[in-house]
C-alpha positions, 0 to 999 in steps of 0.5 A, spaced: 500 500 500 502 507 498 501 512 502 501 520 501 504 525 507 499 531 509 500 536 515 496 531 521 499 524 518 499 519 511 493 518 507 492 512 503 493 512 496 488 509 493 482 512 497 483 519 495 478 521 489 479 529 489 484 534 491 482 541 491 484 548 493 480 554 495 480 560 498 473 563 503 473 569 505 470 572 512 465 577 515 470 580 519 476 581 514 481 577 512 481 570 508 482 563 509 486 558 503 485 552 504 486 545 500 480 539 501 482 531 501 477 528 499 476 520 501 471 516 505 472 522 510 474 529 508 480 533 510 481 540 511 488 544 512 486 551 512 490 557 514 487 565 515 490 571 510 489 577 515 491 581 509 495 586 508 502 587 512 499 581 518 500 576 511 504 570 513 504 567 505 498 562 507 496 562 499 503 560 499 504 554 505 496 552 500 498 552 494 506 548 496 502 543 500 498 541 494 503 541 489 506 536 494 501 531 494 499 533 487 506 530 487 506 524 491 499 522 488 503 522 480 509 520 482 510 513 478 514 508 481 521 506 478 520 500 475 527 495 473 527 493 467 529 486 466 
């Protein structure tokens, strides 16, 4: 079995059926980047853009996260050839 590494732990490979990104934007200011695993149960890995000078690079940390499992999930096992 192969597994994929996210934030809280591994995934099994076979059980994910969609990655996907999104932002959410808040009431009070401010927005959430945040990407959705989605398998037998739903993860969510968000973190909150307070814009302006307070931005820490959450769009970032999201987009890097993805593009790492997108990675994992493609990443083609090296097979010998005999």
């Amino acid at each position: 079995m192969e597994y994929i590494e996210v934030p809280d732990g591994l995934i099994r490979k076979d059980l994910i059926k969609q990655v996907r990104k999104y932002d959410r934007n808040r009431y009070e200011g401010g927005t959430y980047y945040g990407l959705e695993v989605i398998e037998e149960k739903i993860h969510n890995y968000e973190k909150l853009d307070k814009g302006g000078a307070w931005s820490s690079g959450q769009e970032k940390w999201r987009n890097e996260l993805y593009e790492n499992i997108k990675k994992q999930l493609t990443k083609k096992e090296d097979v010998e050839e005999v």
